[in-house]
C-alpha positions in Angstrom: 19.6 10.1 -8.2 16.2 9.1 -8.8 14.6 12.8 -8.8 16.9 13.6 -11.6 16.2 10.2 -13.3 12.5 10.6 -12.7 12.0 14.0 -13.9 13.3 13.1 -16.9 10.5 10.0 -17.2 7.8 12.5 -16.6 8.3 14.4 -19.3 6.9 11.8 -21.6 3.4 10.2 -21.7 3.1 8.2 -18.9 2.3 4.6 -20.8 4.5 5.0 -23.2 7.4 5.4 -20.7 5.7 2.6 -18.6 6.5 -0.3 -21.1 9.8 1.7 -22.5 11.1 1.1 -19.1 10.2 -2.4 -18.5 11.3 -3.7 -21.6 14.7 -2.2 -21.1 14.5 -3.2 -17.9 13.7 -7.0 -19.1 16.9 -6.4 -21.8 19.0 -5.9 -19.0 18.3 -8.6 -16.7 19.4 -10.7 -18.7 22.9 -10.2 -18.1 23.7 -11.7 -14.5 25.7 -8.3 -13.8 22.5 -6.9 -13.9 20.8 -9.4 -11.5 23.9 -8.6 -9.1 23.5 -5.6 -9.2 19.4 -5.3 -8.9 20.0 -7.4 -5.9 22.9 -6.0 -3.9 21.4 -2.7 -4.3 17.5 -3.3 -4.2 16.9 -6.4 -1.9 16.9 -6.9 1.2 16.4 -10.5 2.7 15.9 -10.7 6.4 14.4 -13.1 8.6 12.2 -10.8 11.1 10.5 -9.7 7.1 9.5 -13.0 6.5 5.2 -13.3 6.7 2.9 -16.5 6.4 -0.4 -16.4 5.5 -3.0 -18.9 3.8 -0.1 -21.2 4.0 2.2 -19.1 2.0 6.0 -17.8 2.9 6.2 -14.3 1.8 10.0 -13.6 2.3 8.5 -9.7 3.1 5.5 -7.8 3.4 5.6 -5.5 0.0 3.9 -6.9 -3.1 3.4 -4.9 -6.3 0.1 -4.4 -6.8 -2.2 -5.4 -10.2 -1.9 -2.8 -12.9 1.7 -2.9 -13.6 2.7 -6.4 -15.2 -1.0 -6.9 -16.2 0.2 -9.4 -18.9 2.9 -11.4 -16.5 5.5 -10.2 -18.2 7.9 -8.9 -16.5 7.4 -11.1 -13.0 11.0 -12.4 -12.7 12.3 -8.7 -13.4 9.9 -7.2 -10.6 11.1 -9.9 -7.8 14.7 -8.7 -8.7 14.0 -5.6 -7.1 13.0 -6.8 -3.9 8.8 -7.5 -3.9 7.6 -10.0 -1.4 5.1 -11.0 -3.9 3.7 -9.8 -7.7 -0.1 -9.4 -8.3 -0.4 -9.8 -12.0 -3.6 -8.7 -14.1 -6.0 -7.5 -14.0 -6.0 -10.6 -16.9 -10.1 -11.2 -18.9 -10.6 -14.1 -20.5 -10.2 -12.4 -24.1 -7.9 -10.1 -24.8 -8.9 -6.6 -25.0 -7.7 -3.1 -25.9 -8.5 -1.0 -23.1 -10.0 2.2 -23.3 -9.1 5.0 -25.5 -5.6 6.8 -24.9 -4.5 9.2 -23.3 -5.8 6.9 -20.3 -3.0 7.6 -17.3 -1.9 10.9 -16.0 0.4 11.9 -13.5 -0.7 14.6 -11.2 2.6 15.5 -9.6 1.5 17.8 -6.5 -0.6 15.1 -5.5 1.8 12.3 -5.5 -1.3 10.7 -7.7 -2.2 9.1 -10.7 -5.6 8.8 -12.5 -6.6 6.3 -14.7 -8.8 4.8 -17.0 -7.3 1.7 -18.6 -10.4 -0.3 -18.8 -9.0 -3.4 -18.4 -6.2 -3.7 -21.2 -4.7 -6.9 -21.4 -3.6 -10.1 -24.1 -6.0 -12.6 -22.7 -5.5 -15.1 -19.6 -4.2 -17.5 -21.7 -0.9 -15.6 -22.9 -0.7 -14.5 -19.1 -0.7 -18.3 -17.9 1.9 -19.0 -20.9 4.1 -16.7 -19.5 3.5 -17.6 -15.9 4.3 -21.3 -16.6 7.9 -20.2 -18.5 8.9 -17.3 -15.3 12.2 -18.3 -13.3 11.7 -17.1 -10.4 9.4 -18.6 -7.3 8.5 -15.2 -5.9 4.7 -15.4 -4.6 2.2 -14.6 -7.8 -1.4 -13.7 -7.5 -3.8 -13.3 -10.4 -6.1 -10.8 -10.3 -8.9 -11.4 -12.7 -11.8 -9.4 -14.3 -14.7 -9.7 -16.9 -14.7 -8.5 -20.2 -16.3 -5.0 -21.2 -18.4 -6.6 -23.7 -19.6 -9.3 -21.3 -22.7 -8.0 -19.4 -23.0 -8.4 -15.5 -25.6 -11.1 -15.6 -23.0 -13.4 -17.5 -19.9 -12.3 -15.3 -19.6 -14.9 -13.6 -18.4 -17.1 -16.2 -15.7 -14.7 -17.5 -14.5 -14.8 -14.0 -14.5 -18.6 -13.9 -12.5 -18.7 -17.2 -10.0 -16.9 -15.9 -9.7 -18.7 -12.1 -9.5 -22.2 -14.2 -6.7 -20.9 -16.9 -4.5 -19.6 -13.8 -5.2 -22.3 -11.3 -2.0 -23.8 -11.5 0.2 -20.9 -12.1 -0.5 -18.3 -9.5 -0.7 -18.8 -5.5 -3.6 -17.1 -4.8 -6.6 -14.9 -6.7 -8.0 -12.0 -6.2 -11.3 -11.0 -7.5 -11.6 -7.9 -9.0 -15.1 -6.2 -9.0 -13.7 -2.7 -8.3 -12.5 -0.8 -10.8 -14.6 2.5 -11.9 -13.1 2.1 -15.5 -15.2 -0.8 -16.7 -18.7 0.2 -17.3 -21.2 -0.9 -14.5 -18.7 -3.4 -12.9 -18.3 -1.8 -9.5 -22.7 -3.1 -9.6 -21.2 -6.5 -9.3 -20.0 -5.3 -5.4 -23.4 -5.4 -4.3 -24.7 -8.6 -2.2 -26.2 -10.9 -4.2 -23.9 -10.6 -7.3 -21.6 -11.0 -5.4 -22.0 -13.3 -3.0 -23.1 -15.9 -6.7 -20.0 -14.8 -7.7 -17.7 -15.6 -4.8 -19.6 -18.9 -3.9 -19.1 -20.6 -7.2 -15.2 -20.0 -7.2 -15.5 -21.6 -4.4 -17.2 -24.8 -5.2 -14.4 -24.6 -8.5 -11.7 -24.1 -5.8 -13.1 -27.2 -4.2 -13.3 -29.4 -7.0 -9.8 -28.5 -8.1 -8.3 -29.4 -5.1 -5.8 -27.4 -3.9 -8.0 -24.5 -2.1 -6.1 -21.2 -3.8 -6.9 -18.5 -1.6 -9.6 -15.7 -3.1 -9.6 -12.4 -2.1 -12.3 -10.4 -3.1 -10.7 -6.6 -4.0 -13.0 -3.4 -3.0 -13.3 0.0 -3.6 -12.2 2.6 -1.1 -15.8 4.2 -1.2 -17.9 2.0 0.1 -20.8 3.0 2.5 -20.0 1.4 5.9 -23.5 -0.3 5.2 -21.7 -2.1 2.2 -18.7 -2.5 3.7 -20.9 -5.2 6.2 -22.3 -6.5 3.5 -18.7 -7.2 2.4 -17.8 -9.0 5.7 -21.3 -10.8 5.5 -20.4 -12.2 2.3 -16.5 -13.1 3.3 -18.0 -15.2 6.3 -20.7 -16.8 4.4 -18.7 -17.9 1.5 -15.1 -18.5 3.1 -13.2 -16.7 0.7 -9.9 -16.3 2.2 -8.9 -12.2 2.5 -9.5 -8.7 1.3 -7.3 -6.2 -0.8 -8.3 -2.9 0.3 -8.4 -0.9 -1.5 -9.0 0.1 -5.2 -8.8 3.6 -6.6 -11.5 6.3 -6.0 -14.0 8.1 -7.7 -13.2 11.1 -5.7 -11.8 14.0 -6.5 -11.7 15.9 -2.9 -9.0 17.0 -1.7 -6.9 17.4 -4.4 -3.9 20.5 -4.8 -3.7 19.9 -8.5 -5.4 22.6 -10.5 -9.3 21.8 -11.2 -9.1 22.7 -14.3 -6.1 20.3 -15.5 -7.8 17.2 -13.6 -11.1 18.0 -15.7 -9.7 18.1 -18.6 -8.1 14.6 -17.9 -11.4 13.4 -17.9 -13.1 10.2 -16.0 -10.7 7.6 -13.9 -9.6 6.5 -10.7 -7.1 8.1 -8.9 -4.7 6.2 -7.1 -1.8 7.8 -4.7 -1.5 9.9 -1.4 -5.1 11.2 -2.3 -6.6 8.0 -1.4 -4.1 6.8 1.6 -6.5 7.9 4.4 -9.8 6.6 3.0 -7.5 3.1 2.2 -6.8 3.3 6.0 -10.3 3.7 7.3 -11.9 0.9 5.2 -9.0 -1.4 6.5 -9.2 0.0 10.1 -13.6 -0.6 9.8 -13.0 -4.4 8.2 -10.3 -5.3 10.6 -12.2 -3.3 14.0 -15.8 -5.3 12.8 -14.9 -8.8 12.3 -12.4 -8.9 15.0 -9.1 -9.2 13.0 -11.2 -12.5 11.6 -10.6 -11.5 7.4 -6.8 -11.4 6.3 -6.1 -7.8 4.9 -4.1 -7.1 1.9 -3.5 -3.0 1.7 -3.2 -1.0 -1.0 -3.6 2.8 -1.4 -1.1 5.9 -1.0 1.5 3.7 0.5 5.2 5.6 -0.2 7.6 5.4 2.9 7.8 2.4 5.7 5.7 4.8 7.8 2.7 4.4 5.4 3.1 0.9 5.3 3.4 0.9 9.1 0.0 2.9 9.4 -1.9 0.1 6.9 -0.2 -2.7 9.1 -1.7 -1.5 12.5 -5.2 -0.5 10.9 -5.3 -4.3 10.6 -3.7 -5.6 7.4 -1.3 -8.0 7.2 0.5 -7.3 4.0 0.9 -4.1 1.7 0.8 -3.2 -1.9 2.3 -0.2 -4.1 2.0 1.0 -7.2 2.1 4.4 -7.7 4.3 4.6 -4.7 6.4 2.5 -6.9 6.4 5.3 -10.0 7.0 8.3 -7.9 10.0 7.0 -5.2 11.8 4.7 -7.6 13.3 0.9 -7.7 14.5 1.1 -4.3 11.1 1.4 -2.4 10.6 -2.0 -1.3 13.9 -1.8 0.4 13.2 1.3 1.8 10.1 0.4 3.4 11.5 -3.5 4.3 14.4 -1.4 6.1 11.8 0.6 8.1 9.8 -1.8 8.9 
């Protein structure tokens, strides 16, 4: 049902169907036929699912990852089909446009997306509105960013703003310093930037009281001589995790015709192309600090057995997204039922 209702969906551009869906989607929950129905067909609740980690009850291991309700919109919509938890954002502490469109394309015989949204969002504050109005108590993190216009010497306060404003409204953060679509930001993974950045959310988190967890979220090509630099930095400044991984730079590998991804220009690409290399950086993290740093993956992750292979590389929880576009609503139950 879904192939037929899908290759209807891609025959439009891919944003435009993005938010055509979601608001219908948002329409329709309203009615509690709706919600019935979402559930008895898109849920699946068992106790062997259930995972706790930084103190947290995930009722099952499949989140949605950031990118797709980057304003918190549609939270109590998304936990109606099934996630074990919703990663909102990435949110900036203004709100800006993005880059220019067309800025997400499908690349079908891939099972792949690229993009280059550049951060698009309303602002923190209209995220944290929302988040303090949603119904629902599904597990949210925030994943939060700097503003284009804000250079990398004065990131660190754009990425205060935005841990403050959703300090009471999410369950746990995760830093964002990752994606290739915001000039120079992947230069805030290197070690001393980062470690600034990390240790003075912490001494926030501290103050605050109430010790969110902070997961710092990386790119899936890192040198192995950054990715200790990574775990040197998660040691030294107790953040709590990792989401591995971000989309690559990369083009290798991929069956869609050279010419068509050229002329899509710059992005990430996100999908089955960057499963393995997901994988490895997982299986490297875990292996080196001796299962010590909580793993959050993300990257190419489209049937249970995908989810299974991220699981025994070392993390402890999974994210989709594009798996999410190309297999349909019932994914988290179809994974949840092979795991």
């Amino acid at each position: 049902m879904y192939a037929l209702i899908k290759y209807v969906l891609f025959r439009r551009d891919p944003e435009v169907i993005h938010y055509w869906v979601m608001n219908n989607l948002k329409k329709w929950y309203k009615n509690p036929l709706t919600r019935s129905f979402l559930k008895k067909n898109f849920t699946l609740e068992k106790k062997e699912l259930e995972r706790t980690l930084w103190g947290l009850k995930f009722k099952n291991p499949v989140g949605l990852a950031a990118g797709f309700d980057k304003d918190a919109k549609y939270t109590d919509e998304l936990a109606g089909l099934g996630f074990g938890f919703i990663e909102i954002g990435t949110v900036t502490p203004l709100a800006q446009d993005g880059n220019d469109k067309p800025r997400l394309f499908r690349l079908p015989e891939d099972k792949a997306l690229i993009n280059r949204m550049g951060f698009n969002n309303e602002g923190v504050k209209a995220a944290a509105a929302r988040l303090r109005n949603r119904k629902s108590d599904i597990i949210i993190g925030g994943n939060i960013g700097k503003n284009k216009i804000t250079p990398n010497e004065q990131a660190t306060n754009d990425y205060e703003t935005c841990f403050r404003e959703l300090y009471d409204v999410v369950d746990y953060f995760t830093v964002n310093v990752s994606s290739p679509n915001t000039p120079n930001l992947r230069e805030l993974q290197e070690k001393e930037p980062l470690q600034q950045l990390l240790t003075r959310l912490q001494i926030i988190n501290t103050e605050l009281g109430k010790e969110r967890p902070i997961l710092l979220k990386i790119a899936p090509d890192l040198t192995r001589e950054q990715l200790d630099d990574i775990i040197d930095i998660v040691n030294t400044t107790h953040i709590h995790g990792i989401v591995a991984t971000n989309t690559t730079i990369s083009r290798a590998g991929l069956k869609t015709d050279g010419k068509t991804v050229e002329d899509m220009g710059a992005g990430g690409v996100s999908g089955l192309p960057v499963r393995e290399k997901a994988t490895d950086v997982i299986r490297y993290i875990h292996q080196r600090s001796k299962g010590a740093i909580p793993i959050i993956a993300a990257g190419g992750i489209f049937t249970a057995s995908d989810a299974r292979e991220k699981l025994e590389a070392g993390a402890s929880l999974v994210q989709v997204y594009t798996g999410f576009i190309y297999e349909g609503p019932a994914i988290v139950k179809k994974i949840c039922s092979g795991l």
